[in-house]
LOZAPA-940417 format. One record per residue (C-alpha): residue number from 1; y, x, z; residue in three letters. Coordinates in Angstrom, 1 decimal. Layout:
<nodes>
- nr, yy, xx, zz, rest
- NUM, Y, X, Z, ALA
...
</nodes>
This chain:
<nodes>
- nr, yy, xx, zz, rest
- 1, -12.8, 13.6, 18.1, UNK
- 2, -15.5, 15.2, 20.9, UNK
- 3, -17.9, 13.5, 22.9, UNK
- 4, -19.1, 14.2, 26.2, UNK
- 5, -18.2, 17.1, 27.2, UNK
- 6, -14.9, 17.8, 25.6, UNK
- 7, -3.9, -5.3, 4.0, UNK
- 8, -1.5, -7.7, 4.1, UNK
- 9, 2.4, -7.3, 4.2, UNK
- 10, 4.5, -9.4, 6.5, UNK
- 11, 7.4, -10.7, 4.2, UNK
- 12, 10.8, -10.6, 5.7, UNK
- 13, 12.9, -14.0, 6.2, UNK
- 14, 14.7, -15.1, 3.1, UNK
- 15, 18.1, -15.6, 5.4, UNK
- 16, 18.0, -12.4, 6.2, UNK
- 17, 18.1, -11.4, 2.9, UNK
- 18, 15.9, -8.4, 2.9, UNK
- 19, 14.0, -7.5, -0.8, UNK
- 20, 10.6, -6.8, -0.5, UNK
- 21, 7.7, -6.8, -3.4, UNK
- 22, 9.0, -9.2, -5.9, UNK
- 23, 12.4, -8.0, -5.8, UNK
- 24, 14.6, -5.4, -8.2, UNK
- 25, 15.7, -2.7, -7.4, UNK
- 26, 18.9, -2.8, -4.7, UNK
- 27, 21.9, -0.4, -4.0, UNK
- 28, 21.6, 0.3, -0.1, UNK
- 29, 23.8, 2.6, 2.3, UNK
- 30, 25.1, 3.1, 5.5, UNK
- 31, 24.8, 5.6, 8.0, UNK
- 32, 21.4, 6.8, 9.5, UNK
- 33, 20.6, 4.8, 12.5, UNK
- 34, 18.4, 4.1, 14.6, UNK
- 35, 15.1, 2.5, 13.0, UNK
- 36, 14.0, 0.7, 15.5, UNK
- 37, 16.7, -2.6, 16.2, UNK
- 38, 15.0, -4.5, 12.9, UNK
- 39, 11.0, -4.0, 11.7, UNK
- 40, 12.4, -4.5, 8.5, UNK
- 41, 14.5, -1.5, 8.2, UNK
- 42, 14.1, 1.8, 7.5, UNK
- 43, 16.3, 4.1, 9.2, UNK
- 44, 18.5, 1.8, 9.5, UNK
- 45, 17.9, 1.2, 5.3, UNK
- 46, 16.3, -2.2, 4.1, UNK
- 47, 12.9, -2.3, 2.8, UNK
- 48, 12.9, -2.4, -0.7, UNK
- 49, 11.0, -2.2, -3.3, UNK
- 50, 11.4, -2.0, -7.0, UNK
- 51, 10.8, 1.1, -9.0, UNK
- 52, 10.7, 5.0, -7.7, UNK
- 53, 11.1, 7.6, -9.9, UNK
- 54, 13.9, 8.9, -12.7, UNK
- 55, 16.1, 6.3, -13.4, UNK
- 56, 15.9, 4.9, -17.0, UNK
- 57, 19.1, 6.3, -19.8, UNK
- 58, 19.8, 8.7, -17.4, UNK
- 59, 20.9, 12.2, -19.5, UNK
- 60, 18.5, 14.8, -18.3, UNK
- 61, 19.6, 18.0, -16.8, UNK
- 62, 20.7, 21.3, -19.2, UNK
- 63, 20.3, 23.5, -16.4, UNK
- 64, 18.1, 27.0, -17.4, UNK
- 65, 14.8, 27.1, -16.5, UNK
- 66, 13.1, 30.4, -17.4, UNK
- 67, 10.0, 29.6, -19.2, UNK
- 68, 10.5, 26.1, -19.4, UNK
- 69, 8.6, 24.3, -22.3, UNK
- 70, 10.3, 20.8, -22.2, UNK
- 71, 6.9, 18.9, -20.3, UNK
- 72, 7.7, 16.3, -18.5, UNK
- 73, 6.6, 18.2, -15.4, UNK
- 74, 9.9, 20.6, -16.7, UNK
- 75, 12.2, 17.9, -17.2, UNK
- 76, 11.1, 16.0, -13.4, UNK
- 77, 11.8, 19.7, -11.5, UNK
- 78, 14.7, 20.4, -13.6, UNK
- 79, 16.0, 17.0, -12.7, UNK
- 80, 15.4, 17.3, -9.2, UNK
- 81, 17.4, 20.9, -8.7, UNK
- 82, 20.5, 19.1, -10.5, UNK
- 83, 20.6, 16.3, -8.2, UNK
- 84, 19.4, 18.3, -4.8, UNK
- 85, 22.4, 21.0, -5.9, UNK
- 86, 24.7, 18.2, -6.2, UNK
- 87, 23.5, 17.2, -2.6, UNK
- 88, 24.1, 20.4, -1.2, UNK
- 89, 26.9, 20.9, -2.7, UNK
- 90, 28.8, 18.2, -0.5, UNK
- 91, 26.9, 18.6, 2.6, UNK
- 92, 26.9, 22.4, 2.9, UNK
- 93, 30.5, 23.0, 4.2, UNK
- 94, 29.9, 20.3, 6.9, UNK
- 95, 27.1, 22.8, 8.6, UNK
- 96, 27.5, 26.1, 7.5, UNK
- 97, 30.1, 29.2, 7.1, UNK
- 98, 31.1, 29.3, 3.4, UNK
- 99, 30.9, 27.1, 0.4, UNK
- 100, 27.5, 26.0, -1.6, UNK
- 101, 26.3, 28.7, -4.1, UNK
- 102, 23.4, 27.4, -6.1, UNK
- 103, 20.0, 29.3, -6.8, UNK
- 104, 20.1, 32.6, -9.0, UNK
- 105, 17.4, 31.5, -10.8, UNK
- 106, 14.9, 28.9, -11.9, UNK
- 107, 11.4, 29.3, -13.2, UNK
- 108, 8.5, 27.2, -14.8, UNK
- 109, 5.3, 28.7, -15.4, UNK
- 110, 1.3, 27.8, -16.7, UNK
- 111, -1.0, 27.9, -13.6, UNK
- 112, -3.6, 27.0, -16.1, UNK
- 113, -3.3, 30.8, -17.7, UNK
- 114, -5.9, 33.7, -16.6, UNK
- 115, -5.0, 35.0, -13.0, UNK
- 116, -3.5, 38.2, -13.2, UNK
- 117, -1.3, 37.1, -16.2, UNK
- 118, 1.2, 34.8, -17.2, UNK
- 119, 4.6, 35.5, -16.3, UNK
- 120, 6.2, 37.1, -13.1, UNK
- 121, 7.5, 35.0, -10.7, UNK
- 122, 8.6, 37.3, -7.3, UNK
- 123, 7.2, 40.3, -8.0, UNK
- 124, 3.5, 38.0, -8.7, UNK
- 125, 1.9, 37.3, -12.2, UNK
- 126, 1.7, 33.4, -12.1, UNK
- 127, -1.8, 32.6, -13.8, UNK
- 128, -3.8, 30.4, -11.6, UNK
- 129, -1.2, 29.8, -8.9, UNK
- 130, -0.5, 26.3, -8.5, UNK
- 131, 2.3, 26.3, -6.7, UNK
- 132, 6.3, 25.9, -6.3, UNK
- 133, 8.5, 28.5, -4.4, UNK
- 134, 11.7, 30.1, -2.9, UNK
- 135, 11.6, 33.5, -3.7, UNK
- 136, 14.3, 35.7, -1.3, UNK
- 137, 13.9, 38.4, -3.4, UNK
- 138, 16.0, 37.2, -6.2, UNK
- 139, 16.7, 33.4, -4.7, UNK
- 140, 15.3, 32.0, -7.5, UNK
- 141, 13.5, 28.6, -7.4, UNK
- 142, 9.8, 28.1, -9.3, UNK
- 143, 6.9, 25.7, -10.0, UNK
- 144, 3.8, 25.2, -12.2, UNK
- 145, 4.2, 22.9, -14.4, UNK
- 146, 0.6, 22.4, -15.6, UNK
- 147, -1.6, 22.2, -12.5, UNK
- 148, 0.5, 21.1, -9.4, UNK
- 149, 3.2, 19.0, -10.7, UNK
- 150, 1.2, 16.7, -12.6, UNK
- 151, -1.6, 16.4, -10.0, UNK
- 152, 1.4, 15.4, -7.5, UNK
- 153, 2.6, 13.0, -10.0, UNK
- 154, -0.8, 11.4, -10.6, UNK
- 155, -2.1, 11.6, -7.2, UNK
- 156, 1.3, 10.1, -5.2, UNK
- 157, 4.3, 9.4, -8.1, UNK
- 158, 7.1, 11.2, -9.5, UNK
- 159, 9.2, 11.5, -6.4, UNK
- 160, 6.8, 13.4, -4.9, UNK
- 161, 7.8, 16.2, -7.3, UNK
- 162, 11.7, 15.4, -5.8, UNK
- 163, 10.4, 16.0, -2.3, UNK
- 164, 8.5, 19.2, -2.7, UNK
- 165, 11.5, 20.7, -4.8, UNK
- 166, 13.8, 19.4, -2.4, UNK
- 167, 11.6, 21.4, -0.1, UNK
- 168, 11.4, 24.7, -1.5, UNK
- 169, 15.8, 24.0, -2.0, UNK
- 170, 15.9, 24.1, 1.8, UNK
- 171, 14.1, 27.0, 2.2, UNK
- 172, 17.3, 28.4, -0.5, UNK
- 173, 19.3, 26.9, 1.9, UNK
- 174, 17.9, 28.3, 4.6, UNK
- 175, 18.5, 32.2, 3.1, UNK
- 176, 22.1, 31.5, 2.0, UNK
- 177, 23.3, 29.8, 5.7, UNK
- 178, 21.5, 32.8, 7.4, UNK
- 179, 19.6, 29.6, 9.2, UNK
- 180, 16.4, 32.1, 9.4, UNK
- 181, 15.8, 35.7, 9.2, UNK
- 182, 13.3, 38.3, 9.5, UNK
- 183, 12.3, 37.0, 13.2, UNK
- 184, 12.1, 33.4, 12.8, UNK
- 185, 8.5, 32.1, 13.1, UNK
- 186, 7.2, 30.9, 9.7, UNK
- 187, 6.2, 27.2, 11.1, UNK
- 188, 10.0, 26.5, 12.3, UNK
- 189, 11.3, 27.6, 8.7, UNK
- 190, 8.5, 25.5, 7.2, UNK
- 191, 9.8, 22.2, 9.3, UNK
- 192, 13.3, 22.9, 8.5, UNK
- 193, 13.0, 22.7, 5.0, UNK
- 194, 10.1, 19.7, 5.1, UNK
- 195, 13.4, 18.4, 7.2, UNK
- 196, 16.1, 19.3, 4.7, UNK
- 197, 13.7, 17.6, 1.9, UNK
- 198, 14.2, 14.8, 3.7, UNK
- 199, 17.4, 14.6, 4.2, UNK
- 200, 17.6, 14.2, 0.8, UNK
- 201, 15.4, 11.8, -0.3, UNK
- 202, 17.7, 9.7, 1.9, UNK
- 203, 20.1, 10.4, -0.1, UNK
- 204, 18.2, 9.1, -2.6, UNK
- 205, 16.9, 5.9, -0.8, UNK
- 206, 21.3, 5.6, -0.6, UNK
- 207, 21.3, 5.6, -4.6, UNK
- 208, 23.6, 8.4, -4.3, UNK
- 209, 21.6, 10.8, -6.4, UNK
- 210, 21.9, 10.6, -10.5, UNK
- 211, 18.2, 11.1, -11.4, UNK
- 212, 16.5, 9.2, -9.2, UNK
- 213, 16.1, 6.4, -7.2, UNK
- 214, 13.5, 5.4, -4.7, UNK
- 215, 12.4, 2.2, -2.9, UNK
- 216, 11.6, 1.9, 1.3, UNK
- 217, 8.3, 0.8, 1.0, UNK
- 218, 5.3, 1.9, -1.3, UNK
- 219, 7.9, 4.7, -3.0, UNK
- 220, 8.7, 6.1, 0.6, UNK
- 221, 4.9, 5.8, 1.5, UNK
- 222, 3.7, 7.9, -1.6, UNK
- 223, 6.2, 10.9, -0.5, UNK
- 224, 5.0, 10.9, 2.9, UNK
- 225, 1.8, 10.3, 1.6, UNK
- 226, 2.0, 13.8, -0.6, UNK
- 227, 3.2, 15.7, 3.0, UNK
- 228, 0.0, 14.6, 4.5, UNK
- 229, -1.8, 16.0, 1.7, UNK
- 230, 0.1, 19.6, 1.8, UNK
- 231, -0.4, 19.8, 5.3, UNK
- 232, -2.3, 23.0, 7.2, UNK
- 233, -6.3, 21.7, 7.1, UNK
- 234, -7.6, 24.4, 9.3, UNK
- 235, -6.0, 24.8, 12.4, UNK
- 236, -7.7, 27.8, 13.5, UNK
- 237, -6.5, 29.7, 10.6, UNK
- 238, -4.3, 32.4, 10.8, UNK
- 239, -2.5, 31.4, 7.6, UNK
- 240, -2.0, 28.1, 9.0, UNK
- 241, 1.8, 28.1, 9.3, UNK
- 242, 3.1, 24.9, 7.7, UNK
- 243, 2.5, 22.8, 10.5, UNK
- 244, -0.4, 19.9, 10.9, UNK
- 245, 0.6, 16.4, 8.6, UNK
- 246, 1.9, 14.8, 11.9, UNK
- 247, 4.2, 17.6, 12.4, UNK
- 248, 5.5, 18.0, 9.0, UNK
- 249, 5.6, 13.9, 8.6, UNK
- 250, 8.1, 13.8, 11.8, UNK
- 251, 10.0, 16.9, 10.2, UNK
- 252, 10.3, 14.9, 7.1, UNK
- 253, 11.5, 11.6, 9.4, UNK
- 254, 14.1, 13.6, 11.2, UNK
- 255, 16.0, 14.5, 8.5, UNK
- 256, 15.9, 10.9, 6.8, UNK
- 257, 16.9, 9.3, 9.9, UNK
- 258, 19.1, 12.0, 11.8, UNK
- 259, 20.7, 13.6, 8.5, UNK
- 260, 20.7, 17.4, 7.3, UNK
- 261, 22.8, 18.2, 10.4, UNK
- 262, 19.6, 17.2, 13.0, UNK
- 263, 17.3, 19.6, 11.1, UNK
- 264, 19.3, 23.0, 11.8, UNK
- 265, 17.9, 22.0, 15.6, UNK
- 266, 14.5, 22.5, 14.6, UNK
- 267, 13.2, 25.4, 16.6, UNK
- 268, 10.3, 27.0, 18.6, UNK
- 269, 11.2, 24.9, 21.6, UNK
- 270, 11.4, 21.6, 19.8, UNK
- 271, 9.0, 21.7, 18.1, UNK
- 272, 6.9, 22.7, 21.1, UNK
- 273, 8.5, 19.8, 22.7, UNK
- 274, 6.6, 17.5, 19.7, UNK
- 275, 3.0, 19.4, 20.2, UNK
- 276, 3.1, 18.5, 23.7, UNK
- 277, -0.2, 18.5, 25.0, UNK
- 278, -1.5, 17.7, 21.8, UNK
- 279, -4.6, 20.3, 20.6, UNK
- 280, -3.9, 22.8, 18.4, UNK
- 281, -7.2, 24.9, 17.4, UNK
- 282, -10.7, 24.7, 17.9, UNK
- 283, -11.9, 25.9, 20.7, UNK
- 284, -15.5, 26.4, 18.9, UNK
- 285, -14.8, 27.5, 15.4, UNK
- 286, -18.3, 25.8, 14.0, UNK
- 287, -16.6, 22.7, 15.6, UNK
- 288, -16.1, 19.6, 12.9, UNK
- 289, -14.6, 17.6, 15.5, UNK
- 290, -16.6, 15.0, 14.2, UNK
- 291, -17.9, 12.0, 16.5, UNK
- 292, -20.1, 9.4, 14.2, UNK
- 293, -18.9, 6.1, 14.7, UNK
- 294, -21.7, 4.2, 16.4, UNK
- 295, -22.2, 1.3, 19.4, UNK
- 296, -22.7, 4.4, 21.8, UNK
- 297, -19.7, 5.6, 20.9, UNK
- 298, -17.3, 2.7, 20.8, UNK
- 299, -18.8, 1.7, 24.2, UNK
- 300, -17.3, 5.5, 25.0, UNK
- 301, -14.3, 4.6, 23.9, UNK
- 302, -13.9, 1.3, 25.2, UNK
- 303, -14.3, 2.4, 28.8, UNK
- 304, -11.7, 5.8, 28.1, UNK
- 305, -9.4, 2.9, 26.4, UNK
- 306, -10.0, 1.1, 30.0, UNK
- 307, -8.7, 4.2, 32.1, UNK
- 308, -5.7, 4.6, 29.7, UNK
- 309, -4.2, 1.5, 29.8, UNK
- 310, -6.4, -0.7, 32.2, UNK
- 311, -6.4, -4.5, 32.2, UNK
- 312, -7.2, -6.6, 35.0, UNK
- 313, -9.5, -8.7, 32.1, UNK
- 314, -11.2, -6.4, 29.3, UNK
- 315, -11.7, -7.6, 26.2, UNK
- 316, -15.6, -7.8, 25.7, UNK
- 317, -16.8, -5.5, 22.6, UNK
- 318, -19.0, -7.8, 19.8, UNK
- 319, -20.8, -5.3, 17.9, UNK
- 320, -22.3, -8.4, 15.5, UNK
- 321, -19.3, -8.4, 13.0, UNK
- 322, -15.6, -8.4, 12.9, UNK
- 323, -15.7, -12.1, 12.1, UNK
- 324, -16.3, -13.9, 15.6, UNK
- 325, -15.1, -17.2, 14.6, UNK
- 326, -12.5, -17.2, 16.2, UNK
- 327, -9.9, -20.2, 16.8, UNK
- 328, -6.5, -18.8, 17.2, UNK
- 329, -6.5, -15.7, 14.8, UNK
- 330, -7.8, -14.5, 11.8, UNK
- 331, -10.7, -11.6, 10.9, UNK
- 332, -9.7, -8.5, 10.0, UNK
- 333, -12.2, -6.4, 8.8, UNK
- 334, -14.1, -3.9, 9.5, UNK
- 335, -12.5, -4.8, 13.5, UNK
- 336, -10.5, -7.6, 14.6, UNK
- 337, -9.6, -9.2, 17.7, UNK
- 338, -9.7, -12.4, 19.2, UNK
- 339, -7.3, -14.1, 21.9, UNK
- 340, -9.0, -17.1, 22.4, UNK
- 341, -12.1, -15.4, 23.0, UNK
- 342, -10.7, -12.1, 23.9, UNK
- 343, -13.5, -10.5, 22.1, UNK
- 344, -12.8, -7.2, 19.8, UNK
- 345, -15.5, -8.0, 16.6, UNK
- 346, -17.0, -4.5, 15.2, UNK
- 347, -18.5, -4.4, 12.0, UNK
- 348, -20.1, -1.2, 13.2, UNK
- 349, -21.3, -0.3, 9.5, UNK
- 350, -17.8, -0.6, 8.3, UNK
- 351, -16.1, 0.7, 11.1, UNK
- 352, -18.1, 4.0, 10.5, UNK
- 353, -18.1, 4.0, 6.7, UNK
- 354, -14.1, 3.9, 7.4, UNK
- 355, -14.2, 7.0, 9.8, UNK
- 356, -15.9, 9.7, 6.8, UNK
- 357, -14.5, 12.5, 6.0, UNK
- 358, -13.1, 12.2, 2.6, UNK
- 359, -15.3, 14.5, 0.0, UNK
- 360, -12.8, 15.8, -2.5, UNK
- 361, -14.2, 15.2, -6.3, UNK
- 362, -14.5, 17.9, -8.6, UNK
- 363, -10.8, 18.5, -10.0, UNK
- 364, -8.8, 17.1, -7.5, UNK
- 365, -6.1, 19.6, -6.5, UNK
- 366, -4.7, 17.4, -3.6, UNK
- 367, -6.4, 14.9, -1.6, UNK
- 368, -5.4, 11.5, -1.9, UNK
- 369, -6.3, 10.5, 1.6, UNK
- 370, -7.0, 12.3, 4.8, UNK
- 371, -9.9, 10.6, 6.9, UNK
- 372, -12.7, 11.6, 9.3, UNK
- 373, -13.8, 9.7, 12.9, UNK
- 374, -10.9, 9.1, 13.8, UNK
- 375, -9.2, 6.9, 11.0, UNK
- 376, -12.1, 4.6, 12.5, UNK
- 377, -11.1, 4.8, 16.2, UNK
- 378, -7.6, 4.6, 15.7, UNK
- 379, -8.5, 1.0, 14.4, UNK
- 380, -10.6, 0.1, 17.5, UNK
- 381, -7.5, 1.5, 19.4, UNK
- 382, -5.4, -0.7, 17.4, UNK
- 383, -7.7, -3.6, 18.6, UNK
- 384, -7.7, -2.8, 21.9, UNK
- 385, -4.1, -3.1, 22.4, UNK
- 386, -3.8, -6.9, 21.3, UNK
- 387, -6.1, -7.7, 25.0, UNK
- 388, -3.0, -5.5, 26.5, UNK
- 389, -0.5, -7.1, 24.7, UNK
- 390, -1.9, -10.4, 25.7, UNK
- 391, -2.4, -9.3, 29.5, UNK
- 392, 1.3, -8.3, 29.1, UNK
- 393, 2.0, -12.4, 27.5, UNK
- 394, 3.3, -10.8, 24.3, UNK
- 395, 3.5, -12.6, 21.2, UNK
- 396, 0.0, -11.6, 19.3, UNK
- 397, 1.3, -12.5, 15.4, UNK
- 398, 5.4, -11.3, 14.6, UNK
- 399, 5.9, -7.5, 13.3, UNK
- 400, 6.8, -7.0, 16.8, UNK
- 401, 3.1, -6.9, 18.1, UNK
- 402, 2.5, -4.9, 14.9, UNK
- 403, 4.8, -2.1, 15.8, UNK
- 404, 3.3, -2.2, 19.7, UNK
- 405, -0.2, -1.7, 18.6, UNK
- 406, 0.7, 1.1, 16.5, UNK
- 407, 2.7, 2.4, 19.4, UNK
- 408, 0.1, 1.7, 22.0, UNK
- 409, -2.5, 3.6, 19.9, UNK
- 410, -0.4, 6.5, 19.6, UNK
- 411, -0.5, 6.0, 24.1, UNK
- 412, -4.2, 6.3, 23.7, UNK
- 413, -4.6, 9.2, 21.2, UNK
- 414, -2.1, 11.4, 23.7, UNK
- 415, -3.5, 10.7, 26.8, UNK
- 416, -7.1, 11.5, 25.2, UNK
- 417, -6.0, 15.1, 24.6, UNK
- 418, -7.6, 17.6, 27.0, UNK
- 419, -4.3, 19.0, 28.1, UNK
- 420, -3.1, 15.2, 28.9, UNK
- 421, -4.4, 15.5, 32.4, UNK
- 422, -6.2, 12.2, 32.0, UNK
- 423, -9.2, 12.1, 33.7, UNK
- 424, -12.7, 10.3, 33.7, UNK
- 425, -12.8, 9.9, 29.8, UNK
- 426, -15.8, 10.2, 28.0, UNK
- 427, -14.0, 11.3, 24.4, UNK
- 428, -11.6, 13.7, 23.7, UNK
- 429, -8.8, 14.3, 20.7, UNK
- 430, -9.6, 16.9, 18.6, UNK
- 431, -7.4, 19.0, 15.9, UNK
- 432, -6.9, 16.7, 13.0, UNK
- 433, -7.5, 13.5, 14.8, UNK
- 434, -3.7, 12.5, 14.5, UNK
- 435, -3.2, 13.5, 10.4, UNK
- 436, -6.9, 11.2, 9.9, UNK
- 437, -4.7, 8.4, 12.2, UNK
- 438, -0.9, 9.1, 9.8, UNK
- 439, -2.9, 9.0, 6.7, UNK
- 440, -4.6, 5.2, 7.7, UNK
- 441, -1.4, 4.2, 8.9, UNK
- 442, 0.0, 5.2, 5.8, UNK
- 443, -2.8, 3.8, 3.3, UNK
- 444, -3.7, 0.8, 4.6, UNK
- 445, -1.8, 0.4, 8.0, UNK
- 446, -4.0, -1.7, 9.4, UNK
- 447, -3.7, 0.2, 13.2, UNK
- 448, 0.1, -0.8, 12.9, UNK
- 449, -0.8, -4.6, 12.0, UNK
- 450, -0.4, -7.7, 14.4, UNK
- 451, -3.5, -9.9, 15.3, UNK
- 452, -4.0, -11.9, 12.1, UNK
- 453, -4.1, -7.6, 10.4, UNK
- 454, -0.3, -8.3, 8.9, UNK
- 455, 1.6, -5.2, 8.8, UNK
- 456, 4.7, -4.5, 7.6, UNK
- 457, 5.7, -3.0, 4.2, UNK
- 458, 7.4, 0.7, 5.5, UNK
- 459, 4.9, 3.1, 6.6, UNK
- 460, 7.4, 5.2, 7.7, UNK
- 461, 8.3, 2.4, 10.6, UNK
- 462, 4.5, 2.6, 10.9, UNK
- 463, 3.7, 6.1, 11.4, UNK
- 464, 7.1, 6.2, 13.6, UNK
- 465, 5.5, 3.7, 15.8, UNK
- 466, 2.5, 5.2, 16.5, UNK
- 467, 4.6, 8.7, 17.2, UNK
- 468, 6.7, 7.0, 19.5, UNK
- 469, 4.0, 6.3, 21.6, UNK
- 470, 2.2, 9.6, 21.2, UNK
- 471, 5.6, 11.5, 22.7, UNK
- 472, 6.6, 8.7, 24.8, UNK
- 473, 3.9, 7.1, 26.5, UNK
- 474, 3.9, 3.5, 27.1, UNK
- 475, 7.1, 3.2, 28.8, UNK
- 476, 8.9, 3.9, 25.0, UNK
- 477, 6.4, 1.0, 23.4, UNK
- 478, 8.3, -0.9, 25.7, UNK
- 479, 11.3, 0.0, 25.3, UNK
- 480, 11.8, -0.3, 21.7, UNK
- 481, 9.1, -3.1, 21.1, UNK
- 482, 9.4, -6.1, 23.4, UNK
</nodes>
């Protein structure tokens, strides 16, 4: 963000017989549709919860894995190629020439070894690479089994193993169909296959895959959570070329929503169509994009929040505490909003403690959240549009208003981009601003709660929200949320 010149979980209705936290796991399926006609859906999926993970008595995989030594990490991966070849083998003939052929090879190796030794995997000795591939060379399939896996595993559960397996499979995919070649630009391939990955893990949400399962709330959240934390961190670098965590997080929704068939559209132009006028790179390479979170600031904001969407009575800012006493809703903390009063509260300490950058700690190998200003500002936002809500004589307390505040926030954060053609504002998105907003929405989802700071369980509907009104203005919040 530049300056200047540049929780709680609503529970669904018994009657409508949705599961949520107390319940066991629950066989859902149907076709993917749209995700908006019930906030209690997914996709057009129930929220559930229950377990995520490998499924209990389940006979594990005797696939071949070169190098394997039996770890857990070796069993999870091996798993998830069985299950994702299974997948591939129905859907393939359905989108491509030909029938399914799995993967030459598949290979597990020790990051933990001496770089420069350790075993070859395409053409590369694997000591001190932490990673998981596609190799074209041979089409063979690998992952380290000793660094990456189990930081995944610790840092955002098992399934996030599925997901980053499943996305390295579409990348196979990819090479076999003929999808990509020597011209495609790395980013679209990247998309495709974070799309193909999830195109399967609704096929796991379905119950359709042997190995696993995975519930539509917290089990979703972690494997979205985990493309956050794989996304490109520096956009001006040339190496760059996965795509930003609110890039790869829509890729991801696509396929779960729209199927495998929606992710062989993924190209230059589409995905040029989701950038928008959204910034890309630095303009100053010495630039944090950092704005601390302070009463000068917020009174910034406030009036830019005024010019975006403008109501006839703004909501006055109390920079005493996020508690106003208010009559008619309750305190959220570290910012709330008050009807009665219509008076946004600011804890201004906690607001800004909110908006740091998160400072890895010694031995993490993925962060497990992604924050900096603007996970603070996106809250203010958040708070902002209960005044415009109320202007507008919406309801202020139903997942409804929770789904327009996290739309109308995601209005804000476009039309704050330079390239918006907004005018007369006194801040200004920055590069990262919008993966610092998924991650919140993701971890805590307060910017997607209603007035009382209830949100709902799927942070997927969350961070889908907030999208829709960062693509589609406020006429979409509309649309899909009145």
């Amino acid at each position: 963000m530049s300056g200047g010149r540049t929780p709680r979980l609503l529970a669904a209705a018994a009657t409508a017989g949705l599961l949520l936290l107390t319940s066991c796991a629950q066989t859902v399926g149907g076709n993917a549709v749209s995700i908006y006609e019930n906030p209690f859906t997914v996709a057009g999926l129930p929220v559930t919860s229950g377990p995520s993970g490998p499924r209990p008595g389940v006979p594990d995989s005797t696939i071949e894995v070169e190098n394997a030594e039996g770890t857990d990490s070796d069993i999870l991966a091996t798993n998830a190629i069985d299950d994702i070849q299974q997948f591939w083998a129905e859907q393939y003939s359905s989108l491509f020439k030909g029938s399914f052929t799995p993967v030459s090879n598949v290979v597990s190796w020790d990051a933990s070894e001496d770089e420069g030794s350790g075993i070859r995997f395409c053409g590369d000795r694997t000591g001190g690479i932490p990673n998981a591939a596609y190799c074209t060379r041979d089409d063979s399939i690998g992952w380290d089994r000793t660094i990456l896996l189990p930081a995944l595993v610790d840092a955002f559960g098992p399934m996030s193993v599925v997901m980053v397996i499943a996305h390295e499979y579409g990348h196979a995919i990819q090479h076999q169909s003929g999808l990509v070649g020597d011209d495609t630009p790395t980013i679209v391939a990247e998309q495709q296959a974070d799309c193909f990955a999830g195109a399967f893990i609704r096929h796991v949400a379905e119950d359709d895959a042997p190995h696993f399962t995975i519930n539509t709330s917290d089990g979703l959240n972690g494997v979205l959570a985990a493309t956050v934390a794989v996304r490109d961190v520096d956009p001006n670098d040339p190496e760059s070329v996965h795509g930003s965590a609110f890039e790869r997080v829509t890729a991801v929704q696509i396929g779960f929503t729209d199927g495998a068939a929606a992710c062989t559209g993924i190209d230059e132009a589409e995905i040029d169509s989701r950038r928008a006028s959204l910034p890309q790179k630095f303009s100053d390479p010495d630039d944090s994009g950092e704005l601390p979170v302070t009463e000068d600031s917020l009174g910034a904001f406030t009036r830019s929040f005024e010019k975006v969407l403008p109501v006839a009575d703004p909501p006055t800012v109390d920079y005493s505490g996020s508690a106003t006493g208010c009559t008619d809703a309750e305190a959220t903390a570290p910012v709330s909003y008050c009807p009665a009063t219509n008076t946004i509260g600011v804890d201004v300490e906690g607001l800004a403690e909110q908006g740091m950058p998160e400072t890895p700690r010694r031995g993490d190998i993925l962060p497990l959240n992604v924050s900096g200003d603007y996970s603070a500002y996106v809250l203010f936002a958040s708070r902002y549009t209960l005044a415009v809500q109320k202007e507008a004589g919406q309801t202020l307390d139903d997942p409804q208003a929770a789904l327009r505040s996290a739309c109308l926030s995601g209005v804000i954060t476009s039309a704050m981009s330079v390239e918006s053609g907004t005018t007369d504002l006194e801040v200004w998105l920055s590069p990262g601003d919008l993966d610092e907003a998924v991650s919140g929405l993701l971890n805590d989802g307060l910017a997607a709660s209603d007035v009382n700071g209830t949100t709902l369980p799927s942070g997927f509907s969350r961070v889908d929200a907030f999208r829709s009104g960062v693509l589609g203005g406020k006429d979409r919040c509309d649309a899909r949320y009145s």
